[in-house]
VOBA-1610 file (N, C-alpha, C; in pm, whole numbers, padded with zeros to 5 digits, always signed):
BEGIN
Unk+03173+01344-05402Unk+03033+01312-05425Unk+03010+01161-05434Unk+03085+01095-05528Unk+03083+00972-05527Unk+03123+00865-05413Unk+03183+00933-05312Unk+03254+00875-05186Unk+03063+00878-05089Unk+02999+01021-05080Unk+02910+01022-04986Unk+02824+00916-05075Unk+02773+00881-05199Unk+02713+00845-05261Unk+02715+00665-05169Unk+02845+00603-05188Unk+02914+00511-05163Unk+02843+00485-05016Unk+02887+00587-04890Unk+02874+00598-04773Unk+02688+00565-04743Unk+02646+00673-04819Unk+02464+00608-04759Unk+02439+00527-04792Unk+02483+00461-04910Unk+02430+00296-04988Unk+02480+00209-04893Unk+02576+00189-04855Unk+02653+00113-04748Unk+02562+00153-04650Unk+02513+00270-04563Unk+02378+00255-04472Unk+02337+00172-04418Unk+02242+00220-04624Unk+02133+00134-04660Unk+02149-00047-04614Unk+02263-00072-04654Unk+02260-00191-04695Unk+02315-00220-04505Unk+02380-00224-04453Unk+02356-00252-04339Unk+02233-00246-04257Unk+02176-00142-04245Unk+02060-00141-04186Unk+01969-00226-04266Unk+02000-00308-04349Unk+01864-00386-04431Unk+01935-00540-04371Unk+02071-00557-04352Unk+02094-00632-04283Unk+02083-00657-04157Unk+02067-00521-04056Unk+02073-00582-03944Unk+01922-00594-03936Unk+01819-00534-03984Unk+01658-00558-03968Unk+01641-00702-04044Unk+01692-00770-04124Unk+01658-00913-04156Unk+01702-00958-04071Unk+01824-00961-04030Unk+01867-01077-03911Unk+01815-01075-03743Unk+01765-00932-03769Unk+01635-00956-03633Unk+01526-00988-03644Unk+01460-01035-03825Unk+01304-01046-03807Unk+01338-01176-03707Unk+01181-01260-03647Unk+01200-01351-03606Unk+01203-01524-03739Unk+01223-01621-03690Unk+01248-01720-03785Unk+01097-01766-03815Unk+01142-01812-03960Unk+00983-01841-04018Unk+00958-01947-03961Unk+01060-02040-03930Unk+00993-02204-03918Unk+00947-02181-03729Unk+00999-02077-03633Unk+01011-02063-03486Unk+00891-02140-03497Unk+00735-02085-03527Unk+00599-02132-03462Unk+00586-02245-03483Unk+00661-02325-03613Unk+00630-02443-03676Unk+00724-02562-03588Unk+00811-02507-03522Unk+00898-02562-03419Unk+00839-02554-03346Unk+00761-02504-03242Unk+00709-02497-03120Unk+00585-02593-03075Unk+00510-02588-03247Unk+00387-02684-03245Unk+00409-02807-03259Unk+00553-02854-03310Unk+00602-02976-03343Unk+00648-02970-03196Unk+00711-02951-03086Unk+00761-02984-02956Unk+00594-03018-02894Unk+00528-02943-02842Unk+00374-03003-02843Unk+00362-03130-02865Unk+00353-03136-03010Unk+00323-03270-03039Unk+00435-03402-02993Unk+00499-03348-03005Unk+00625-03427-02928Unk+00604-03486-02794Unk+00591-03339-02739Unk+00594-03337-02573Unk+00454-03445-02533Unk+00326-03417-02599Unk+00210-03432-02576Unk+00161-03548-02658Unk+00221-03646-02699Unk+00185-03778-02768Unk+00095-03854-02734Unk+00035-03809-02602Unk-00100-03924-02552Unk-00234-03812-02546Unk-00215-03757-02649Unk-00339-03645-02639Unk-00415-03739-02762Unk-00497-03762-02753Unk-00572-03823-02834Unk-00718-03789-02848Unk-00760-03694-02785Unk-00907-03674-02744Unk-00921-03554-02902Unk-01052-03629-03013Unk-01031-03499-03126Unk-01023-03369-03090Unk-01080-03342-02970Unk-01070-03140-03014Unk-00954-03140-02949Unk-00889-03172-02876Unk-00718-03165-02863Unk-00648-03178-03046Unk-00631-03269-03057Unk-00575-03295-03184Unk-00621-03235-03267Unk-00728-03139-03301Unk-00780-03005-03424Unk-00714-02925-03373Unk-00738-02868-03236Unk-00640-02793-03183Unk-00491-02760-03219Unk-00415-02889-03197Unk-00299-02875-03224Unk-00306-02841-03415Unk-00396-02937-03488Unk-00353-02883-03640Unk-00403-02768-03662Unk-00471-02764-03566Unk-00562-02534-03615Unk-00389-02503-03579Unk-00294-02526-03483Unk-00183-02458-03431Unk-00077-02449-03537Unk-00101-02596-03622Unk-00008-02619-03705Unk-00006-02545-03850Unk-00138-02522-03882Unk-00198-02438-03987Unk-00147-02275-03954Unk-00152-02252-03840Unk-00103-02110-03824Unk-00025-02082-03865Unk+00052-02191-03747Unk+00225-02162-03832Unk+00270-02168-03967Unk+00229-02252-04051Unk+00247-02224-04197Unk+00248-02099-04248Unk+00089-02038-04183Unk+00066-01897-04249Unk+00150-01806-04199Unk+00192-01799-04060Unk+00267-01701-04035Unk+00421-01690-04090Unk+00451-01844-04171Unk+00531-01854-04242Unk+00533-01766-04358Unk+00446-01840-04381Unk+00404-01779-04557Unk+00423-01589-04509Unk+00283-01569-04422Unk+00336-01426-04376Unk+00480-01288-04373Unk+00551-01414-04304Unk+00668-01357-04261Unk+00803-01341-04423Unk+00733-01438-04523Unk+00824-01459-04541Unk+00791-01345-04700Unk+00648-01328-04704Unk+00603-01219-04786Unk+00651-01038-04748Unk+00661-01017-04594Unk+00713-00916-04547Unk+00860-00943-04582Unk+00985-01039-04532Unk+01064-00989-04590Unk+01106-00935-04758Unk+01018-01000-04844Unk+01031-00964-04946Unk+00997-00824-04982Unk+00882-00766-04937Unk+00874-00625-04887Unk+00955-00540-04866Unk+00996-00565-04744Unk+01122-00501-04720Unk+01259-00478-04775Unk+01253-00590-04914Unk+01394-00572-04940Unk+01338-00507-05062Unk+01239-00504-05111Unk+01200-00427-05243Unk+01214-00295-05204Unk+01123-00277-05106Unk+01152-00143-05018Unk+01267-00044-05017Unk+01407-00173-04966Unk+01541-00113-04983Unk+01564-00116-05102Unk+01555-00176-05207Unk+01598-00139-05289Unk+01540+00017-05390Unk+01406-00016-05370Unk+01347+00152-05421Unk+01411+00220-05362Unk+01428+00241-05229Unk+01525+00371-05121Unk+01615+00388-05183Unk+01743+00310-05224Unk+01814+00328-05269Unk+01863+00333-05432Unk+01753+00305-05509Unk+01764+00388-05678Unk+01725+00475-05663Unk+01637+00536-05571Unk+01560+00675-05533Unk+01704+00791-05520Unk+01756+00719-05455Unk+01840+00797-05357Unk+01955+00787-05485Unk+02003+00730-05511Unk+02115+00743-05638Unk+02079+00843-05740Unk+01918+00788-05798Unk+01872+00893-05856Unk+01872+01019-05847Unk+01867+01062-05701Unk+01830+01187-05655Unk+01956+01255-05689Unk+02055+01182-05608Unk+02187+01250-05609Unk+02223+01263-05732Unk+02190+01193-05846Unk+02242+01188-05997Unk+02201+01307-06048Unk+02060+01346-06007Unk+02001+01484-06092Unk+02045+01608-06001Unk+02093+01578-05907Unk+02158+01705-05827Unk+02280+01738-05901Unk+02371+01631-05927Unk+02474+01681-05971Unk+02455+01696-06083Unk+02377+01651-06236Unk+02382+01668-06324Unk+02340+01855-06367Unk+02220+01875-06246Unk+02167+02022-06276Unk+02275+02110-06183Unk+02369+02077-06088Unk+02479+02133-06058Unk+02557+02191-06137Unk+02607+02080-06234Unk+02694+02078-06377Unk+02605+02193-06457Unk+02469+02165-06487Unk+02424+02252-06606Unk+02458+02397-06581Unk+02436+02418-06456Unk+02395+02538-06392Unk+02519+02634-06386Unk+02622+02523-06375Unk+02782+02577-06374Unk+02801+02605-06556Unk+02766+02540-06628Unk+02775+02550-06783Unk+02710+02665-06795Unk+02558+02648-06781Unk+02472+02777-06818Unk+02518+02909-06794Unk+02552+02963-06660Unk+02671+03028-06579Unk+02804+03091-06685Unk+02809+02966-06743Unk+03035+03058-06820Unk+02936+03064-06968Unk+02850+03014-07023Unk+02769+03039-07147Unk+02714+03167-07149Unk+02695+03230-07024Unk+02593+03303-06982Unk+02676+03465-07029Unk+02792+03425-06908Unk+02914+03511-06889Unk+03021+03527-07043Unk+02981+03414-07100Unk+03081+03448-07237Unk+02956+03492-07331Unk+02884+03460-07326Unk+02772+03529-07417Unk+02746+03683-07398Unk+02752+03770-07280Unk+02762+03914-07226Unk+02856+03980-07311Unk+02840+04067-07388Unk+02987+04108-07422Unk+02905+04262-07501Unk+02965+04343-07426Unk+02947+04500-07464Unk+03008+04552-07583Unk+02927+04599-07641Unk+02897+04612-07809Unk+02899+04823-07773Unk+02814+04837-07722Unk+02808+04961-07723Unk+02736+05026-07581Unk+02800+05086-07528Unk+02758+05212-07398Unk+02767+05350-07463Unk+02618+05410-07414Unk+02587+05541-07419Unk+02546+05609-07312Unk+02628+05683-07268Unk+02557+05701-07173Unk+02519+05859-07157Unk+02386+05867-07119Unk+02304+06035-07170Unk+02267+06051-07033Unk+02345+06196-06976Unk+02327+06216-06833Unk+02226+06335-06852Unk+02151+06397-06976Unk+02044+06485-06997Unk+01913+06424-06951Unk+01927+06288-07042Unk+01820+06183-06981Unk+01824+06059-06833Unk+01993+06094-06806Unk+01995+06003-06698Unk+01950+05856-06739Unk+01986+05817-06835Unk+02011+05675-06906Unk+02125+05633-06955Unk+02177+05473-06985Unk+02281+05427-07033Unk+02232+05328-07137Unk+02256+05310-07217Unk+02195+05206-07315Unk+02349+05053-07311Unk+02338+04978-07265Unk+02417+04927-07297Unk+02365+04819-07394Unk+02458+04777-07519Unk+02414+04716-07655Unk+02244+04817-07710Unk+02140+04748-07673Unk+01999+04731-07691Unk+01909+04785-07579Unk+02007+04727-07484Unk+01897+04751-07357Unk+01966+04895-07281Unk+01866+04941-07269Unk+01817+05081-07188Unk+01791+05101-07011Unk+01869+05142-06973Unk+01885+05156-06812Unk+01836+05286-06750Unk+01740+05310-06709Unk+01723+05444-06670Unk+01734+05469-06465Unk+01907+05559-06486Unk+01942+05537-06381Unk+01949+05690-06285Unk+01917+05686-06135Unk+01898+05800-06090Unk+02029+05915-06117Unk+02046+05991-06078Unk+02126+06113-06107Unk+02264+06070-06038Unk+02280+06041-05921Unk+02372+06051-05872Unk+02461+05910-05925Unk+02368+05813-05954Unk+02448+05667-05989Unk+02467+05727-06180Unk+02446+05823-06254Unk+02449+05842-06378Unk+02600+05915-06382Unk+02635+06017-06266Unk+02790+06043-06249Unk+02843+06020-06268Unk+02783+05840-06131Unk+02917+05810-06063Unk+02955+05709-06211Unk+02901+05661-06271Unk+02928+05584-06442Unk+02974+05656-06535Unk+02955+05791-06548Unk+03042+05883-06624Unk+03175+05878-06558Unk+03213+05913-06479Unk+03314+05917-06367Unk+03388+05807-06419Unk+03324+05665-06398Unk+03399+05569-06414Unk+03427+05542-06600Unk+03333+05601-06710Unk+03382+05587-06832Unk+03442+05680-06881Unk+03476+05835-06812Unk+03609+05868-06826Unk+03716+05849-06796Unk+03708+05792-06689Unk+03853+05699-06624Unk+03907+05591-06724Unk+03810+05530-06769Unk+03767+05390-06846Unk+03870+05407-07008Unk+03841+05555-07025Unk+03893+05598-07189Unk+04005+05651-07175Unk+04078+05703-07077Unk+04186+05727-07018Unk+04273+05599-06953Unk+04210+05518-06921Unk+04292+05378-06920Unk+04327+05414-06714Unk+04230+05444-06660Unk+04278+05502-06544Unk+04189+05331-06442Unk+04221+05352-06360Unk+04139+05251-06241Unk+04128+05398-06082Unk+03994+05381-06115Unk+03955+05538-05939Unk+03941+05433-05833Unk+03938+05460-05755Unk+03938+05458-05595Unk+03809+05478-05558Unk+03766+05414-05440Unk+03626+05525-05346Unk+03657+05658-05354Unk+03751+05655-05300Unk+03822+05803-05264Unk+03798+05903-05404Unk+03880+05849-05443Unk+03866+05932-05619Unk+03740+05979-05697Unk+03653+05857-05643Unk+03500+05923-05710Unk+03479+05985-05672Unk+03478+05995-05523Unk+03409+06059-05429Unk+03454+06256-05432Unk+03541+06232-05447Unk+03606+06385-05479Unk+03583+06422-05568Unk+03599+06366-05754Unk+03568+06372-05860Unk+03379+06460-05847Unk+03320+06344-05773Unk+03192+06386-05826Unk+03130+06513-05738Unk+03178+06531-05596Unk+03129+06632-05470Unk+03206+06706-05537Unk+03319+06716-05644Unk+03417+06846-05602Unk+03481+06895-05499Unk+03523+06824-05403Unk+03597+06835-05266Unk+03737+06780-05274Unk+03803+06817-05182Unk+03947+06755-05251Unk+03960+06631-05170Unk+04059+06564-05210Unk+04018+06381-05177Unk+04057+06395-05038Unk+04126+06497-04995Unk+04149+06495-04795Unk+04052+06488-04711Unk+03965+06565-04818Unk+03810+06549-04718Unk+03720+06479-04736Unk+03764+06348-04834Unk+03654+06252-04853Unk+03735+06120-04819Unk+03654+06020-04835Unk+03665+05901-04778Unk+03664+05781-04900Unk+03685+05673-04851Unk+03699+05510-04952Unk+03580+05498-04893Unk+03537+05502-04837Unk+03333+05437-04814Unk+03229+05509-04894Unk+03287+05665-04889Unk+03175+05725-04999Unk+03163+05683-05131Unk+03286+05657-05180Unk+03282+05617-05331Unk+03213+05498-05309Unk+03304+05388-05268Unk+03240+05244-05209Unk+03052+05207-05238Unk+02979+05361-05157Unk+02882+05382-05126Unk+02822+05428-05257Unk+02868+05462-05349Unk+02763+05506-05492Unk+02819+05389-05558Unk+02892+05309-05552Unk+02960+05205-05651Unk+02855+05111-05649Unk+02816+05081-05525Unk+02707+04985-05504Unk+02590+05043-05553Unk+02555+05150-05497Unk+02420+05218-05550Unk+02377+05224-05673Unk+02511+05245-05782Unk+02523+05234-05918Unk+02445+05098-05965Unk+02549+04989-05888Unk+02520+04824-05920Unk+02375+04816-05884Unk+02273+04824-05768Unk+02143+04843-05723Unk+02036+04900-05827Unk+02084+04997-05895Unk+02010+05076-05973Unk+01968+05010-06167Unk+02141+04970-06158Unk+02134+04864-06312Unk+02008+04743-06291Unk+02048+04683-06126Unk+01933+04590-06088Unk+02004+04480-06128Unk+02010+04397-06255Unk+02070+04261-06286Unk+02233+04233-06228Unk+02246+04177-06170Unk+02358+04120-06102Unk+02457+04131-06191Unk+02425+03996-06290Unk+02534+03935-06380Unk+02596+04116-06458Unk+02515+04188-06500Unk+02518+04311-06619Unk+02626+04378-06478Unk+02548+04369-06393Unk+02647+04559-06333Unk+02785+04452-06283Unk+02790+04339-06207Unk+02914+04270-06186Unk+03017+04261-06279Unk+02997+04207-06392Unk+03063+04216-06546Unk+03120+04379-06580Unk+02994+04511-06564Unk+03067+04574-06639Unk+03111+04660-06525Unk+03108+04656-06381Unk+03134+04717-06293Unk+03283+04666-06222Unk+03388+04662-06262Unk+03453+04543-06192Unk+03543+04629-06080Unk+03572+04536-05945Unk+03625+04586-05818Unk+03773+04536-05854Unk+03886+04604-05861Unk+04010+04545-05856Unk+04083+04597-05695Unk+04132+04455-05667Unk+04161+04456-05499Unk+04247+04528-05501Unk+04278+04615-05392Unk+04381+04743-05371Unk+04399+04794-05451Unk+04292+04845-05535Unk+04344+04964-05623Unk+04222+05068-05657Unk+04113+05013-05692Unk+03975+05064-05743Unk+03880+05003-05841Unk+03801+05102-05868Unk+03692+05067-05952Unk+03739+05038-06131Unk+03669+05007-06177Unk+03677+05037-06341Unk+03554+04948-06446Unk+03549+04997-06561Unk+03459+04959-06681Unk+03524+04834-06737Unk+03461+04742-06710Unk+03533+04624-06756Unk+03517+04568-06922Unk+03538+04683-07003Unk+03477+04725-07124Unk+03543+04816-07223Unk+03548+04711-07310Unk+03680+04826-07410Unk+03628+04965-07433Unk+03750+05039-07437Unk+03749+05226-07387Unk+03660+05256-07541Unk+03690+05178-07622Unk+03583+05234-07791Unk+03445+05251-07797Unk+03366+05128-07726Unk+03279+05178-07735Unk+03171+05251-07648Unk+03249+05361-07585Unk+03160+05419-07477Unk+03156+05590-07541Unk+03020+05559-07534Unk+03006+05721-07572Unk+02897+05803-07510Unk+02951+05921-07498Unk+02885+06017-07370Unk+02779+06115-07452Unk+02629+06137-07454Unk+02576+06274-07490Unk+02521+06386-07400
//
């Protein structure tokens, strides 16, 4: 972060160099009117000679002009670039929070009590109350008897468990297929991820001590 940070300021700062060293020079017009006068020393007639100082007056201003724009411009770069530091500063700072808020979030979750009532087709976990369809109310029984038995199921395993079919005739996508439906139905991400957990090559399980789950 601090490397790209490094990289656009450096840009910045070139491109502010190469646009100063192309404006044109302040004194150029004030040089040009002085060769005139140089060149043209037997001009003596007055509206010649107003002429040339109306020429000479210009050039001052376009001095003065030119030399008010570069100042512009470098104020310019410099806002661009506290802007831009700035910006990147509150990106990463709400990056950071967001990663804090996140493991605060995740250590603050912690299952106190599951009930789960398949008369009413609800689970109460702690306080809060889930009212979940029939088939995802199973497939969570399913998994908190496994859960109190100290077991980890399979797709496969639910899937037989809950059809009553023997596991030859069922599949790892059907279970797969209510595991998610389950997670869909809780709705909050963080809640069904936490207490739903996938262990690679092996199965499902309650990521939730076997005590406090109780069935009516």
């Amino acid at each position: 972060m601090v490397a790209g940070i490094s990289a656009v300021v450096l840009v910045l700062v070139l491109a502010a160099v190469v646009l100063f060293a192309n404006l044109p020079d302040a004194n150029a017009f004030n040089a040009r009117v002085e060769q005139l006068f140089i060149q043209n020393d037997d001009l003596t007639a007055q509206a010649e000679l107003k002429l040339l100082e109306i020429l000479a007056q210009s050039g001052t201003a376009f001095q003065d002009t030119l030399a008010s724009y570069r100042f512009v411009i470098f104020v310019l770069f410099v806002f661009a670039t506290a802007l831009l530091i700035a910006a990147v500063a509150f990106l990463v700072m709400l990056i950071e929070m967001n990663r804090r808020m996140s493991k605060i979030e995740r250590a603050g979750i912690e299952i106190n009590s599951l009930v789960i009532s398949r008369d009413q087709n609800t689970v109460t976990l702690n306080d809060f109350e889930f009212k979940l369809t029939e088939a995802s109310i199973e497939t969570l029984a399913v998994l908190a008897e496994a859960r109190m038995d100290d077991e980890v199921m399979s797709g496969l395993q639910i899937e037989a468990v809950i059809s009553g079919r023997d596991p030859s005739d069922c599949d790892e996508a059907a279970g797969a297929t209510r595991i998610k439906r389950l997670r869909d139905t809780l709705g909050n991400q963080m809640i069904s991820e936490l207490l739903v957990k996938n262990i690679a090559r092996r199965g499902y399980m309650l990521a939730i001590d076997k005590d406090v789950i109780r069935m009516t």
